[in-house]
ChimeraX commands (.cxc) that place a marker at each C-alpha (Angstrom):
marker #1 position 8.08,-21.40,44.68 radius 0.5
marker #1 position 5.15,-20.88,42.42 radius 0.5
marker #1 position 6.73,-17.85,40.36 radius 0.5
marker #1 position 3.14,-17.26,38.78 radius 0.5
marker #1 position 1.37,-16.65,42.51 radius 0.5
marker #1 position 0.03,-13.13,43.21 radius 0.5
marker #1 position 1.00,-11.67,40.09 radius 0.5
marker #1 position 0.20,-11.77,36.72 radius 0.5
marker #1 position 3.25,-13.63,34.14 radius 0.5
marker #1 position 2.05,-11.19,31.49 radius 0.5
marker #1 position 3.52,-7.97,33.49 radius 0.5
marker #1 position 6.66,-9.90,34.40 radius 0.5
marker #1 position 7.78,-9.52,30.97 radius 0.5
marker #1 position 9.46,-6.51,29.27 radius 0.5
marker #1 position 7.35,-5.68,26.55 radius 0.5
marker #1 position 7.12,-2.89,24.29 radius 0.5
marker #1 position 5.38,0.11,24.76 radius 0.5
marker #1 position 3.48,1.36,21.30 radius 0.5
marker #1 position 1.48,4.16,20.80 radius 0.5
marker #1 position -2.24,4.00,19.98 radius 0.5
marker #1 position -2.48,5.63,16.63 radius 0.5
marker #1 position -5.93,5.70,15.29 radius 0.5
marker #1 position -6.29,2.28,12.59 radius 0.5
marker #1 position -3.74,0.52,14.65 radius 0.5
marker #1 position -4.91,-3.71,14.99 radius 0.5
marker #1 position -4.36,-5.19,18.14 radius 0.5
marker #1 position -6.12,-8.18,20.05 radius 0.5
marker #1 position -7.45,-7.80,23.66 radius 0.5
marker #1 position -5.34,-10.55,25.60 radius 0.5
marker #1 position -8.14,-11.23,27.85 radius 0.5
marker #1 position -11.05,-11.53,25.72 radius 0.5
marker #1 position -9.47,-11.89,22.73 radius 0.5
marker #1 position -11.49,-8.95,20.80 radius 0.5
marker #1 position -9.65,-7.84,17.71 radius 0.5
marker #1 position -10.32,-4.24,16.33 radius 0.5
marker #1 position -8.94,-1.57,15.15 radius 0.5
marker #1 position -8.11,1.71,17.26 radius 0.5
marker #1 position -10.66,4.49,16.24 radius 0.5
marker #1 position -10.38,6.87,19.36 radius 0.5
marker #1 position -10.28,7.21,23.61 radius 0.5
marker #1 position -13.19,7.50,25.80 radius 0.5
marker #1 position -12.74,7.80,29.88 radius 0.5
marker #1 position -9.17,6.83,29.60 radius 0.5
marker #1 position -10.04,3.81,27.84 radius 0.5
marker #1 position -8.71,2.73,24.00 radius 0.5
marker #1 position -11.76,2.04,21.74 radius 0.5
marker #1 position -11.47,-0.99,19.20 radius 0.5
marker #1 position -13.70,-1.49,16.28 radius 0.5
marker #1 position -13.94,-5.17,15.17 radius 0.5
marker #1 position -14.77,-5.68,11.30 radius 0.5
marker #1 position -18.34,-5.87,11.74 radius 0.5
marker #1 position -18.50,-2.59,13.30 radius 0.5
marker #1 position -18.98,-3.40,16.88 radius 0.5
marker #1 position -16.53,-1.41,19.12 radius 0.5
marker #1 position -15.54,-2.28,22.70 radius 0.5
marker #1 position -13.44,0.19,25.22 radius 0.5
marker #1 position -10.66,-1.56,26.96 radius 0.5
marker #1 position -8.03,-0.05,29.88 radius 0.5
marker #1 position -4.69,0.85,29.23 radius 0.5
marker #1 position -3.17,-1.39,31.25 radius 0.5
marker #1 position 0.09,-2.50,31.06 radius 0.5
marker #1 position 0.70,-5.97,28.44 radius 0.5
marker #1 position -2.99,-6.06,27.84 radius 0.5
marker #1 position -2.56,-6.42,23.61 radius 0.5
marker #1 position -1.29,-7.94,21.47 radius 0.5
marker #1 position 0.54,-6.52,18.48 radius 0.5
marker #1 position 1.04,-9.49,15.84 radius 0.5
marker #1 position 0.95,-11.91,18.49 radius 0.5
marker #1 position 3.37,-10.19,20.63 radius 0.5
marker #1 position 2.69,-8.37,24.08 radius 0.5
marker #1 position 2.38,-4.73,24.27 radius 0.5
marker #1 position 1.72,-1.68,26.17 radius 0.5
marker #1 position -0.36,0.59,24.66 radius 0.5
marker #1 position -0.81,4.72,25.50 radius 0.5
marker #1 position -2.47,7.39,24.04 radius 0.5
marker #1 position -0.12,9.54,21.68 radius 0.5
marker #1 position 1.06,12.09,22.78 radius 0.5
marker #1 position -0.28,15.89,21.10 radius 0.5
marker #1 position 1.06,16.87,18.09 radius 0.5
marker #1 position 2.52,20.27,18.15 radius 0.5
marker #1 position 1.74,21.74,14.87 radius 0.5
marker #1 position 4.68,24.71,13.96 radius 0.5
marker #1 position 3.69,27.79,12.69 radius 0.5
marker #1 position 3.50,28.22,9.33 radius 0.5
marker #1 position 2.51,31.01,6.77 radius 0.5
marker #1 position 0.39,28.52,4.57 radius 0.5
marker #1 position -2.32,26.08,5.80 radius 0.5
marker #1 position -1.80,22.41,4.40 radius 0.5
marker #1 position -4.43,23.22,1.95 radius 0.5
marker #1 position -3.16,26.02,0.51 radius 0.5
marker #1 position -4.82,28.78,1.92 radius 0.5
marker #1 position -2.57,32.10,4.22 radius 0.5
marker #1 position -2.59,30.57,7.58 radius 0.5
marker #1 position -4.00,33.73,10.11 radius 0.5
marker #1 position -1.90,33.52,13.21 radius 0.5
marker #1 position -3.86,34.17,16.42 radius 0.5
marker #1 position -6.83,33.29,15.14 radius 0.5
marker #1 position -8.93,30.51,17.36 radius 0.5
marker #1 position -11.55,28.16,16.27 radius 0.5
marker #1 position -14.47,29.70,15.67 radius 0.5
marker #1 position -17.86,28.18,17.20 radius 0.5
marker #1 position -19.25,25.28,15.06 radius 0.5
marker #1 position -21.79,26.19,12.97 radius 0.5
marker #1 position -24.87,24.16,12.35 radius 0.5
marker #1 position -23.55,23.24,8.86 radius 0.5
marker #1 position -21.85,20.00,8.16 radius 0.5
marker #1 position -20.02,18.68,5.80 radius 0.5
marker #1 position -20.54,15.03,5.37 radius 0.5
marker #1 position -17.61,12.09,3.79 radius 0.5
marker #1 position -18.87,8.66,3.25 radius 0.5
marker #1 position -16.21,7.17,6.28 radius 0.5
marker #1 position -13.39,7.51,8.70 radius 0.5
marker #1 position -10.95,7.74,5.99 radius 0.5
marker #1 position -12.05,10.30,4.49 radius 0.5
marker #1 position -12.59,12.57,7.04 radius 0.5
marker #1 position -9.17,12.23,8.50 radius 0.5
marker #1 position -7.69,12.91,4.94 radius 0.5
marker #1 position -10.04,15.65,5.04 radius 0.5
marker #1 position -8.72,16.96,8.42 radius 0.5
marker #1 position -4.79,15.94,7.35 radius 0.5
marker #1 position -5.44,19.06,4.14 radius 0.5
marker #1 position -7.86,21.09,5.13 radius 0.5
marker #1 position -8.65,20.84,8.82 radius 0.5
marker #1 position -6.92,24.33,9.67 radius 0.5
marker #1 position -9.33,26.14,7.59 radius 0.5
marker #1 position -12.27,24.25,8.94 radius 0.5
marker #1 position -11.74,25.15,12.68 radius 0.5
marker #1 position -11.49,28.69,11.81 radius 0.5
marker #1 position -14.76,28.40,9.63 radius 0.5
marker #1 position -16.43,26.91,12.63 radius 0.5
marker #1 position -17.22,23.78,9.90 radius 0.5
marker #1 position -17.45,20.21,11.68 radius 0.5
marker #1 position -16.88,17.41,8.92 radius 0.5
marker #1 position -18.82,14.03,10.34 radius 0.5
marker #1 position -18.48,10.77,8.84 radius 0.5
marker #1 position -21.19,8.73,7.63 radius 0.5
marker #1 position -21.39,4.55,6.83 radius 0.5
marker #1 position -21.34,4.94,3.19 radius 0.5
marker #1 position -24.40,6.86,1.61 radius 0.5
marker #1 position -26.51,3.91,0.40 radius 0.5
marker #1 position -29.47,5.41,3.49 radius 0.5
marker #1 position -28.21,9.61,1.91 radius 0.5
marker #1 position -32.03,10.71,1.58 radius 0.5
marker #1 position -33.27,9.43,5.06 radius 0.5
marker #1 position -29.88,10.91,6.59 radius 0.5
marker #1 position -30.55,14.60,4.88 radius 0.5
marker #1 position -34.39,14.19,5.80 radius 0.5
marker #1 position -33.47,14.06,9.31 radius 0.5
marker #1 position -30.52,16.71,9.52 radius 0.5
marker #1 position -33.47,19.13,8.69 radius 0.5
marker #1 position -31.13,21.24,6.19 radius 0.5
marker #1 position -32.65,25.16,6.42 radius 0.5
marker #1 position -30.51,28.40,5.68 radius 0.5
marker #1 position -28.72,27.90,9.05 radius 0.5
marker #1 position -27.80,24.76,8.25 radius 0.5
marker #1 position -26.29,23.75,5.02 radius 0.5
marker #1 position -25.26,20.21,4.43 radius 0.5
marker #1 position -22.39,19.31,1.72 radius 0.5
marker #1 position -21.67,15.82,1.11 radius 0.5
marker #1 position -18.21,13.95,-0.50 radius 0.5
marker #1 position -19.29,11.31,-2.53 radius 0.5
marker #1 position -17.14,8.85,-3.68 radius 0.5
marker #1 position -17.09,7.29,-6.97 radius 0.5
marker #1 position -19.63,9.77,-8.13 radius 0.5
marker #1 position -19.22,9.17,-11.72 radius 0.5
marker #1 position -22.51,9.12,-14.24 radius 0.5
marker #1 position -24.35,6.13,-14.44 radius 0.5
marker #1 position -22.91,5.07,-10.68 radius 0.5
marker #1 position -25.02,3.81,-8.28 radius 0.5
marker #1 position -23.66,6.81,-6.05 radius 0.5
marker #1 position -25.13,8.60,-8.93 radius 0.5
marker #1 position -28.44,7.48,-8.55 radius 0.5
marker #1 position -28.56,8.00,-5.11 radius 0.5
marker #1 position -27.10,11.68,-5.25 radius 0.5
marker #1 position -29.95,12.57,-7.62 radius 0.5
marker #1 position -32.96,11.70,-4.84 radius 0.5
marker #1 position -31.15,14.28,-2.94 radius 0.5
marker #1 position -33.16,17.64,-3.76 radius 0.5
marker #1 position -32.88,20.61,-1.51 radius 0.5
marker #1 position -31.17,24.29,-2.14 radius 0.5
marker #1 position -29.31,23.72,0.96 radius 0.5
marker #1 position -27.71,20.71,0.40 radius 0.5
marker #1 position -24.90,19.98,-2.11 radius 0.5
marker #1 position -23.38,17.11,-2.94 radius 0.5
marker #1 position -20.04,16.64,-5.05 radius 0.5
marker #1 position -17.77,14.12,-5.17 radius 0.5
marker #1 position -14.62,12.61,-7.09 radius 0.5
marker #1 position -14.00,9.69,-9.25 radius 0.5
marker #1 position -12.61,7.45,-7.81 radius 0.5
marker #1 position -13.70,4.29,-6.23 radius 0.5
marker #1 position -12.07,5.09,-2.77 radius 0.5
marker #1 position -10.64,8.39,-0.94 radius 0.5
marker #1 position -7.39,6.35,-1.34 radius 0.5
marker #1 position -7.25,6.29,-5.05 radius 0.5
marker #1 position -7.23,10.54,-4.56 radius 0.5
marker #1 position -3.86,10.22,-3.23 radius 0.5
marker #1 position -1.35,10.90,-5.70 radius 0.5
marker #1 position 0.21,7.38,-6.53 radius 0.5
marker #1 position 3.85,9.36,-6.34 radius 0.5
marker #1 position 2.99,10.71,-3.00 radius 0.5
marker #1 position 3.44,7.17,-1.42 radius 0.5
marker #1 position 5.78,5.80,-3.80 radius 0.5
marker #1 position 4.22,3.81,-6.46 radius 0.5
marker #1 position 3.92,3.95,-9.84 radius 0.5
marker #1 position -0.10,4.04,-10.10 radius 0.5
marker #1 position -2.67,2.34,-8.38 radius 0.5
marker #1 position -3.13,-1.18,-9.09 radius 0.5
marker #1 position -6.03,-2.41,-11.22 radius 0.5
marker #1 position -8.47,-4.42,-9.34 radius 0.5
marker #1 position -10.72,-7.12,-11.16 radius 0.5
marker #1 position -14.46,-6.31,-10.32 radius 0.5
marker #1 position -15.64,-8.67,-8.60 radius 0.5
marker #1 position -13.12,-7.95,-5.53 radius 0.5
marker #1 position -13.15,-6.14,-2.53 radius 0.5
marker #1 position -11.10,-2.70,-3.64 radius 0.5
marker #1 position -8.89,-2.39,-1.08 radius 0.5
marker #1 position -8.67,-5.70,-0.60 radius 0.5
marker #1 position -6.93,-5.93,-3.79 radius 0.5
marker #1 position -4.93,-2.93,-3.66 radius 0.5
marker #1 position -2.93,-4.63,-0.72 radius 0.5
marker #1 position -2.60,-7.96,-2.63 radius 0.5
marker #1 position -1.08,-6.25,-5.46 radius 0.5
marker #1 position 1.00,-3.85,-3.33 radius 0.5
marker #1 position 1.93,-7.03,-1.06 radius 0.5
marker #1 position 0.81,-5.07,1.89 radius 0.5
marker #1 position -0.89,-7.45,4.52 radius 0.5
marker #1 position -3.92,-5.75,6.01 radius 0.5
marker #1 position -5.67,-2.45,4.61 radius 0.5
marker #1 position -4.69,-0.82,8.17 radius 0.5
marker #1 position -1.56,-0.77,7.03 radius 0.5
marker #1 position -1.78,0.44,3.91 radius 0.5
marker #1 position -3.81,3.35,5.69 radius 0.5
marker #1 position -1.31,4.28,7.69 radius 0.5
marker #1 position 1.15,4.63,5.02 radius 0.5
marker #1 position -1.08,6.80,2.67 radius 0.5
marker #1 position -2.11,9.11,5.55 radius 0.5
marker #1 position 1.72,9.71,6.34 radius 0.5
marker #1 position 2.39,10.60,3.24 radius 0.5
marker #1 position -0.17,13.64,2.74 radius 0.5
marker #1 position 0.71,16.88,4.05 radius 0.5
marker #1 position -0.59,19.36,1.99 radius 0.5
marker #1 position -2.94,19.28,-1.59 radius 0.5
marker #1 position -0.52,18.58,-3.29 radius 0.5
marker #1 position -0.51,15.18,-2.63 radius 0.5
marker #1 position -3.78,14.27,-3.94 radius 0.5
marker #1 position -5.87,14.80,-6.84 radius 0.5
marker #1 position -7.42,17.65,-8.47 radius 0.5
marker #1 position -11.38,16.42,-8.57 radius 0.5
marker #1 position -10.53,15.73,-4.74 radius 0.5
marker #1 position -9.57,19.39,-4.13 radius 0.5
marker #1 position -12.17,20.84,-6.27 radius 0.5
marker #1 position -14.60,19.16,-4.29 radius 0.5
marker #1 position -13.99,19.84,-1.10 radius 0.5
marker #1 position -13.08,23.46,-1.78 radius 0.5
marker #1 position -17.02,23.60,-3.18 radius 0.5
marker #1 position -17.76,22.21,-0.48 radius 0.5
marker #1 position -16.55,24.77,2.19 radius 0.5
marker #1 position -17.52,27.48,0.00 radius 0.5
marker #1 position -21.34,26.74,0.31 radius 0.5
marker #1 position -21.44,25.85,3.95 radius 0.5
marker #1 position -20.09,29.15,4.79 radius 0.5
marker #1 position -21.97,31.23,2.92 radius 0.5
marker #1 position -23.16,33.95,5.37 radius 0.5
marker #1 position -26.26,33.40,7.34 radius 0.5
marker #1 position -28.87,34.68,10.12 radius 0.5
marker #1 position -26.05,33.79,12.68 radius 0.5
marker #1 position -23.23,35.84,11.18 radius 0.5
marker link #1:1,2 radius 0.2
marker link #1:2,3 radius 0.2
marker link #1:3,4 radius 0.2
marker link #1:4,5 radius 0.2
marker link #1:5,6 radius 0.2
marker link #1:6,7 radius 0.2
marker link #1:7,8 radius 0.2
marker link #1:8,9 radius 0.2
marker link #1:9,10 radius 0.2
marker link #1:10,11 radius 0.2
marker link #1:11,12 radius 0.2
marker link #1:12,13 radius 0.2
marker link #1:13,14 radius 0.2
marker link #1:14,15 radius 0.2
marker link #1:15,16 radius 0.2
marker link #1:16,17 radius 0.2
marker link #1:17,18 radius 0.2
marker link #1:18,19 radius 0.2
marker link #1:19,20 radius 0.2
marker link #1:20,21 radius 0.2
marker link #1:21,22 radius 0.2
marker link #1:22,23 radius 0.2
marker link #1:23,24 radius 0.2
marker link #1:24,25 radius 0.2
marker link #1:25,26 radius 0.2
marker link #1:26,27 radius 0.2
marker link #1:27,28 radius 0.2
marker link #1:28,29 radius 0.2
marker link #1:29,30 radius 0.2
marker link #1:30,31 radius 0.2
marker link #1:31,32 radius 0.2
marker link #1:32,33 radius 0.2
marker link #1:33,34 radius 0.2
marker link #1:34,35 radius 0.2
marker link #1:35,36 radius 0.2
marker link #1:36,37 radius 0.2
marker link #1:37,38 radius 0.2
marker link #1:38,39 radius 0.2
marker link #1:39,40 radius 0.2
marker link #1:40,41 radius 0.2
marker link #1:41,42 radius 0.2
marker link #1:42,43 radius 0.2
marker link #1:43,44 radius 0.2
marker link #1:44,45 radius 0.2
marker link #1:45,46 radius 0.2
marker link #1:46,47 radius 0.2
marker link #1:47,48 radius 0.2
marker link #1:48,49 radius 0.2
marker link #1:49,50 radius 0.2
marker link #1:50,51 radius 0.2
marker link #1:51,52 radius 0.2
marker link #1:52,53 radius 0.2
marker link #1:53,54 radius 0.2
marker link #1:54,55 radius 0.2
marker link #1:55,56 radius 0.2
marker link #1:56,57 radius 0.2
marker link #1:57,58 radius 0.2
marker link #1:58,59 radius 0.2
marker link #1:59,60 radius 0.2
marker link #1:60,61 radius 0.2
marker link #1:61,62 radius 0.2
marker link #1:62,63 radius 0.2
marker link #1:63,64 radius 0.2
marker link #1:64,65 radius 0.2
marker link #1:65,66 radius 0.2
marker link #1:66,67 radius 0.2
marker link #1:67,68 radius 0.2
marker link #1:68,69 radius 0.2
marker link #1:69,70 radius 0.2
marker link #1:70,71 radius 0.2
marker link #1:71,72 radius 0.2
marker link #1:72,73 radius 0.2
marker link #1:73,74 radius 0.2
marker link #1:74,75 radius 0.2
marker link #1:75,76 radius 0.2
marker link #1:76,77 radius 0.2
marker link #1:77,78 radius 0.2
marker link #1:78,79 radius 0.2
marker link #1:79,80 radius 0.2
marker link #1:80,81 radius 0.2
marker link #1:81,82 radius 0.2
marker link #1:82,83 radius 0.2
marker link #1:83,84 radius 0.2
marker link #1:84,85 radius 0.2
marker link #1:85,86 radius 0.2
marker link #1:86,87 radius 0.2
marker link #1:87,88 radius 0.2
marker link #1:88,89 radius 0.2
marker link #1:89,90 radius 0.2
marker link #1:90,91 radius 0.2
marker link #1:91,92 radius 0.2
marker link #1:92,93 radius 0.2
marker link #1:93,94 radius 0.2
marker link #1:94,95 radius 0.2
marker link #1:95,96 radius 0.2
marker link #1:96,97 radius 0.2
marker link #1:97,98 radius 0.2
marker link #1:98,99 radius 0.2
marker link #1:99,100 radius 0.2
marker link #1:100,101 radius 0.2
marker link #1:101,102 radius 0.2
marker link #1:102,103 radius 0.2
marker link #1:103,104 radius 0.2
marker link #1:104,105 radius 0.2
marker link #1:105,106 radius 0.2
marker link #1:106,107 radius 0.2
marker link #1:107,108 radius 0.2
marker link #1:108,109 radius 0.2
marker link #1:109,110 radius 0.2
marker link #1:110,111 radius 0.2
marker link #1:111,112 radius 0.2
marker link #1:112,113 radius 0.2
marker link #1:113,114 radius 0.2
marker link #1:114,115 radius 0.2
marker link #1:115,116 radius 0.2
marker link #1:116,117 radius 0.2
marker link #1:117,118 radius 0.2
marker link #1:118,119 radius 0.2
marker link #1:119,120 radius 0.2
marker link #1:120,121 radius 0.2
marker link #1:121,122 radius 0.2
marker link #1:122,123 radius 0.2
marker link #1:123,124 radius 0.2
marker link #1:124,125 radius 0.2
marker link #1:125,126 radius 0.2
marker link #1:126,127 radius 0.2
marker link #1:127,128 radius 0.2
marker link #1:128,129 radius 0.2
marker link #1:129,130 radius 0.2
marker link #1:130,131 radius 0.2
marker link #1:131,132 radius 0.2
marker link #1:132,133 radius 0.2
marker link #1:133,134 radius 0.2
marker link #1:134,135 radius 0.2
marker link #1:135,136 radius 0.2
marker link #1:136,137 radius 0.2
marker link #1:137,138 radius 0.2
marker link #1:138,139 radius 0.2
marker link #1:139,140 radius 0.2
marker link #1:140,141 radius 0.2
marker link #1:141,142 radius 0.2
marker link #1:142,143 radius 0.2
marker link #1:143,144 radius 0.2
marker link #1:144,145 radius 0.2
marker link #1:145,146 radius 0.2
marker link #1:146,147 radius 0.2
marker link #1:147,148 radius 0.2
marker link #1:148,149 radius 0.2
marker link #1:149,150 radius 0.2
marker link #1:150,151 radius 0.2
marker link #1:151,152 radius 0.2
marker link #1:152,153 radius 0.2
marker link #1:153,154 radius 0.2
marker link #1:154,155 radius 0.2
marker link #1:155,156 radius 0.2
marker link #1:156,157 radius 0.2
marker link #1:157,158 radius 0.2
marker link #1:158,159 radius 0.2
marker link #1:159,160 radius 0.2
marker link #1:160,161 radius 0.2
marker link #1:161,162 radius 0.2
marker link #1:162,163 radius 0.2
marker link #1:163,164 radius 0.2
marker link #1:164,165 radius 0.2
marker link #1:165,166 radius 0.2
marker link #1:166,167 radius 0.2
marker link #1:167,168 radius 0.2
marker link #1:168,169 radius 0.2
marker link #1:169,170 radius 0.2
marker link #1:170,171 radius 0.2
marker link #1:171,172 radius 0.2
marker link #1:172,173 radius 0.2
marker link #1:173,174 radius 0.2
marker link #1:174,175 radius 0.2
marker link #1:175,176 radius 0.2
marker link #1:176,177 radius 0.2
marker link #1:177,178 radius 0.2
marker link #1:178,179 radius 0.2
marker link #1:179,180 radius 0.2
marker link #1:180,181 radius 0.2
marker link #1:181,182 radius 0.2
marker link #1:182,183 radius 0.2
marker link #1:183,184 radius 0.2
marker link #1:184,185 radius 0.2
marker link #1:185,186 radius 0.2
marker link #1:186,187 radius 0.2
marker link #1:187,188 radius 0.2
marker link #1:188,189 radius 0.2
marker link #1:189,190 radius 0.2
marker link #1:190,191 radius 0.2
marker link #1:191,192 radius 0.2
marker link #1:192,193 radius 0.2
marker link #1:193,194 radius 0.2
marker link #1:194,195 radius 0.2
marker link #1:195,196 radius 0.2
marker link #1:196,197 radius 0.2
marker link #1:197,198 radius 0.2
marker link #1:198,199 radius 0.2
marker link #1:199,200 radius 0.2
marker link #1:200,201 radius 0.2
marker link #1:201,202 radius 0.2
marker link #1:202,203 radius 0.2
marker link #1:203,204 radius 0.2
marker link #1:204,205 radius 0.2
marker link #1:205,206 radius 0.2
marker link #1:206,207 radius 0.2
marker link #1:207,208 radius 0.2
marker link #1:208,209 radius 0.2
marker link #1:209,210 radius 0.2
marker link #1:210,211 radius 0.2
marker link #1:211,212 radius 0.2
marker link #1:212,213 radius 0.2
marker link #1:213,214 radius 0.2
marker link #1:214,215 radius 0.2
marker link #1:215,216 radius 0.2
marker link #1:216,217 radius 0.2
marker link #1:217,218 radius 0.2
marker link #1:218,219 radius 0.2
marker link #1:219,220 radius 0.2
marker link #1:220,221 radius 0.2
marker link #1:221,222 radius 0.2
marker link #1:222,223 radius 0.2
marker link #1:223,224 radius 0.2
marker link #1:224,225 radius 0.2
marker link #1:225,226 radius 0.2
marker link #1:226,227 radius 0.2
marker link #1:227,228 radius 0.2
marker link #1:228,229 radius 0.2
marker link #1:229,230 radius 0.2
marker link #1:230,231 radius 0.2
marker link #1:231,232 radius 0.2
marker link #1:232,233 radius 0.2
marker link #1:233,234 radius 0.2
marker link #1:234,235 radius 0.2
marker link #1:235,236 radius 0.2
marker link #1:236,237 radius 0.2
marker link #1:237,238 radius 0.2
marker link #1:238,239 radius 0.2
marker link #1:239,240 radius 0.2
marker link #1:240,241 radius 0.2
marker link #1:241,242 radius 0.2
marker link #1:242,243 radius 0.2
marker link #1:243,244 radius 0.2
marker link #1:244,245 radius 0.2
marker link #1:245,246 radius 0.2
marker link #1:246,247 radius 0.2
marker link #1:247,248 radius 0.2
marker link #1:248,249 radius 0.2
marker link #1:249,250 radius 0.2
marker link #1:250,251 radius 0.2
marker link #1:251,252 radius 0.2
marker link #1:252,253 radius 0.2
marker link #1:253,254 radius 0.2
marker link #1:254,255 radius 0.2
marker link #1:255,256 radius 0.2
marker link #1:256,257 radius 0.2
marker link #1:257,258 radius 0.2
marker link #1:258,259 radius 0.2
marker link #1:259,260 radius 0.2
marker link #1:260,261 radius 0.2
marker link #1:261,262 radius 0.2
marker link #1:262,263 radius 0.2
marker link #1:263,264 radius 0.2
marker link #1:264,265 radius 0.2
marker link #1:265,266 radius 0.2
marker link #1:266,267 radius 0.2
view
C-alpha cells in the first residue's frame, strides 16, 4: 500500500502549531521562500525576504518551516489590553475615549522597528490624537519623500531620525529639509535598538561594534544571538512603558506629537 497516495506525508505528521508574530523567520516548504513575517492580507501570512521582496502564502496546515522543522502557522490571536490609569508612555489614560479620525499629519520613523517601538510606548496616545506613524526605508530619498507629502497647515509632517548627531550624514540630509511644517528630530544612536535601555533586556550595555560592520549584525555576534529577528523579538518584549528606553528617544517623539497636533482648519 503506497502510504504516500492521495494525501500529502507533510499533514500526516503532528507538527507544531506557532503563532505568526510579526519578525518571525520561516521558509515556505513549497517554494522554499524565506522571509520574515511583517503582517496578513486576505487570510494569507506575508513574508519579506532580505532584499525586500514580500510574497503572501496560505495558512495551511505544515506549510513552514521553523528551523528546519514543520509547522503550522496562525494569526495571533488579539491582545486584550487591561485598563489602566496611565498610558505606556506616561500620559492619564481617558477611559471611553475612541480613536479619533486620522488626521492628515504623519509622523514618519526611518523603519518597521521603529514604528512598532513607537506603537509598543506611545501608540495609546496616538489613536486618540488621530496621529498615524508610517514607516519609511531609511531617509537617504527624505527631501523627495517631504516634496511629495505636500506638507501645508493641515498637514504637518515630523520625522524620527536616527543617528542624528552633528556632522552625520543623517545630518546632512535633515538640513535640505526646509519647511515650517515639517520637523525633524531624532536621537543618537545608530539604531532604535540602541534607545532601549541596556537593563531593560538584561545586559550590561550595548556592545561596541567595529565600523566597518553591519550594526546589528554585530550586536548579535557579541550577544551570541543568531539572527537579528531574534534579537528583535527580545528587545520589543521587554518595553512596556518609557521607562525602558532612553531619554533623547522620549524627548523626541514627545516633540514630535506636540507639533503634529497643533490645532488646525479641521479642529
Amino acid at each position: 500500500m503506497d502510504v504516500l497516495a492521495n494525501n500529502d506525508w507533510r499533514r500526516r505528521r503532528a507538527v507544531p502549531v506557532v503563532d505568526a508574530e510579526l519578525d518571525l523567520v520561516v521558509e515556505d516548504a513549497d517554494s522554499g521562500f524565506c522571509g520574515a513575517v511583517v503582517g496578513f492580507e486576505f487570510g494569507a501570512v506575508v513574508l519579506e525576504d532580505r532584499h525586500g521582496k514580500r510574497r503572501n502564502f496560505p495558512l495551511d496546515p505544515a506549510a513552514f518551516l521553523l528551523d528546519g522543522e514543520p509547522v503550522t502557522l496562525v494569526r495571533p490571536a488579539p491582545v486584550r489590553v487591561q485598563q489602566r490609569q496611565m498610558t505606556a508612555s506616561g500620559s492619564i489614560a481617558v477611559a471611553g475615549v475612541t480613536a479619533r479620525v486620522a488626521r492628515r499629519s504623519r509622523i514618519w520613523v526611518e523603519g518597521v522597528h521603529d514604528a512598532a517601538l513607537v506603537e509598543r510606548i506611545w501608540g495609546d496616545d496616538l489613536r486618540i490624537e488621530g496621529v498615524v506613524v508610517e514607516p519609511l526605508d531609511g531617509i537617504d530619498e527624505l527631501s523627495a519623500a517631504v516634496r511629495e507629502f505636500g506638507p501645508g497647515p493641515v498637514a504637518r509632517l515630523g520625522v524620527l531620525v536616527d543617528h542624528l548627531v552633528p556632522g552625520s550624514k543623517e545630518s546632512r540630509i535633515v538640513a535640505s529639509v526646509q519647511s515650517p511644517y515639517v520637523l525633524v528630530t531624532g536621537h543618537p544612536y545608530v539604531d532604535v535598538w540602541q534607545a532601549v535601555k541596556p537593563s531593560a533586556i538584561g545586559i550590561r550595555a550595548w556592545p561596541v561594534v567595529p565600523p566597518g560592520r553591519p550594526w546589528k549584525e554585530g550586536v548579535c555576534a557579541a550577544l551570541g544571538v543568531a539572527e537579528p529577528a531574534d534579537m528583535w523579538r527580545r528587545i520589543l518584549a521587554s518595553v512596556s512603558s518609557f521607562r525602558d528606553v532612553e531619554t533623547p528617544l522620549i524627548n523626541s517623539m514627545e516633540r514630535l506629537i506636540d507639533f503634529v497636533t497643533e490645532p488646525d482648519e479641521d479642529d
